[in-house]
C-alpha positions in Angstrom: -15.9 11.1 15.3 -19.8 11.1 16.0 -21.1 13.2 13.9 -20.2 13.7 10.3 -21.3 16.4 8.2 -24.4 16.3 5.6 -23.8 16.2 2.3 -25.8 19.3 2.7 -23.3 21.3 4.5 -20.5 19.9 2.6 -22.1 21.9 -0.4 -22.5 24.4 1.3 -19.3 24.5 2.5 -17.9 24.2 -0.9 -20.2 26.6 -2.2 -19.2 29.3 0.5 -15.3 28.3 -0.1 -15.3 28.4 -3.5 -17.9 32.1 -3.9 -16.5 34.4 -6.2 -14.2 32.0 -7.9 -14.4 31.3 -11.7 -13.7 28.8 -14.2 -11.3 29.2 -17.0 -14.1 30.5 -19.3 -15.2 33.2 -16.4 -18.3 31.0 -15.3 -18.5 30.3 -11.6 -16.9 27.7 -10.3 -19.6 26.2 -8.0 -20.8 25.2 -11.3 -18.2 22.4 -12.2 -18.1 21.7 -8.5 -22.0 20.5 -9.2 -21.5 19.1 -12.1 -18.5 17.0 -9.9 -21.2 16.2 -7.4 -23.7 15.1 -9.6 -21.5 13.3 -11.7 -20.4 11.2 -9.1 -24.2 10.4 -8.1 -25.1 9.4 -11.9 -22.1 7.3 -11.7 -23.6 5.1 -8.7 -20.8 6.6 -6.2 -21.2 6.8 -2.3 -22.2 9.6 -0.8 -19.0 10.0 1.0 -17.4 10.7 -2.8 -20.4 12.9 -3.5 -18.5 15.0 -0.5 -15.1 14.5 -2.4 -16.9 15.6 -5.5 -17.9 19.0 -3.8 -14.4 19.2 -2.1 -12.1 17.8 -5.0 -10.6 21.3 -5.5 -10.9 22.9 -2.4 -7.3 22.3 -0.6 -5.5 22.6 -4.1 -7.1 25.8 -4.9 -6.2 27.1 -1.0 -9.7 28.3 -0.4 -10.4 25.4 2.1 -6.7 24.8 4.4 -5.5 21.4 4.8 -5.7 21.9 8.8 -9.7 22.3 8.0 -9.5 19.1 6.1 -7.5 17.4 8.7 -9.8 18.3 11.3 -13.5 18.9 9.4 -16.1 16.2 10.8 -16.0 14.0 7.5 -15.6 10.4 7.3 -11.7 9.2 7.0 -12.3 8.3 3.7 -13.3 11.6 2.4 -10.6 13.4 3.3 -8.4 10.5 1.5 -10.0 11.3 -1.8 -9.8 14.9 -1.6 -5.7 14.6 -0.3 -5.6 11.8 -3.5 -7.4 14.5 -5.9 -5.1 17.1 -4.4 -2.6 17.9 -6.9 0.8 19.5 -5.5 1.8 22.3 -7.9 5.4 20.7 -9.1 3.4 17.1 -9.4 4.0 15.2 -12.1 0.9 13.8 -13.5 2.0 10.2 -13.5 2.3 10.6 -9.7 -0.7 12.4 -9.5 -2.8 9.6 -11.1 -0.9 6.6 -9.5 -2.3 7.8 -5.8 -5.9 8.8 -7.3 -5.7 4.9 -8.3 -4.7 3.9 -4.9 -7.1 5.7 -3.0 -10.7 4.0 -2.7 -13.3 5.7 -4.3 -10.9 8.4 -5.6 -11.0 7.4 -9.2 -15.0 7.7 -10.2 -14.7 11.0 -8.0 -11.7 11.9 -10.9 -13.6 10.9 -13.7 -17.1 12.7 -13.0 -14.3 15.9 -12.8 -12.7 15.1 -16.1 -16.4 14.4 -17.6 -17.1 17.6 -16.6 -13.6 19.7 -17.5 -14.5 18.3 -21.0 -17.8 19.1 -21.5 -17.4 20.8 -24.9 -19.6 23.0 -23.7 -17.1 24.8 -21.2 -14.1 23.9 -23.6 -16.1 26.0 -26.5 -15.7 29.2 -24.3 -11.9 28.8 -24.1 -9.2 30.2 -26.8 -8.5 27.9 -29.2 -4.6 27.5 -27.8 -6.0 26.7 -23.9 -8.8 24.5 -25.4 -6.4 22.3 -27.1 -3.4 22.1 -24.3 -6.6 21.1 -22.0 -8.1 19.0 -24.6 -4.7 16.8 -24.4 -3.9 17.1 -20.8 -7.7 15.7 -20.5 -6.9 12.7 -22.8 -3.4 11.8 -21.3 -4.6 11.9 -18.0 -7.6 9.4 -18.9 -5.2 7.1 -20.3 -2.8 7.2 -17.3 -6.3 6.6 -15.2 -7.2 3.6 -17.6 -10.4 5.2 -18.3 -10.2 6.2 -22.5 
């Protein structure tokens, strides 16, 4: 492949994939895919997992297809992490976590999206029932990463 794609028109990729969607709390959803982004760039990462950041949910959430992710101009190892952070519907979360840890760069891209699922912030506009069940899933899924 010659030429890869910008992190600019990943995000605006992601951006256009992901318009209309919301968050649990009914905010837009391009929001925690920023907050991914720039996450993963406070956290020192590459900029190839700056484009996993942006992308992280895009196959999982069916708005980008996995034929555009096989064949998108993006470096190899972007599409790994996004496959890695891809989580099949009927997954269990130990398997889930065991290939994010396999997969270079996967796991800062993982924890800039936890950061930013727990924000208390975005967990203070949920019910009290789906902030907890989050809350927990959250936790158990930092401790399976190693990261609590």
């Amino acid at each position: 492949m010659s030429q890869v794609l910008t992190l600019a028109e990943v995000e605006s990729i992601a951006r256009h994939a992901h318009s209309g969607q919301t968050d649990k709390s009914g905010r837009p959803y391009t929001e925690h895919l920023a907050a991914v982004a720039d996450g993963v760039a406070a956290r020192g990462g590459s900029d190839e997992q700056i484009a996993a950041g942006w992308l992280h949910d895009a196959v999982e959430d069916h708005v980008l297809s996995l034929e555009w992710l096989q064949t998108a101009p993006l470096a190899q190892s972007v599409k790994d992490m996004v496959l890695a952070l891809t989580r099949g519907g009927d997954e269990d979360l130990e398997s889930y976590t065991r290939r994010i840890l396999a997969t270079p760069g996967a796991l800062l891209v993982k924890e800039a999206d936890l950061a930013s699922n727990s924000d208390p912030a975005r967990l203070a506009a949920l019910d009290e029932e789906t902030r907890g069940r989050l809350t927990a899933k959250y936790a158990r899924t930092r401790t399976l990463l190693g990261l609590s």
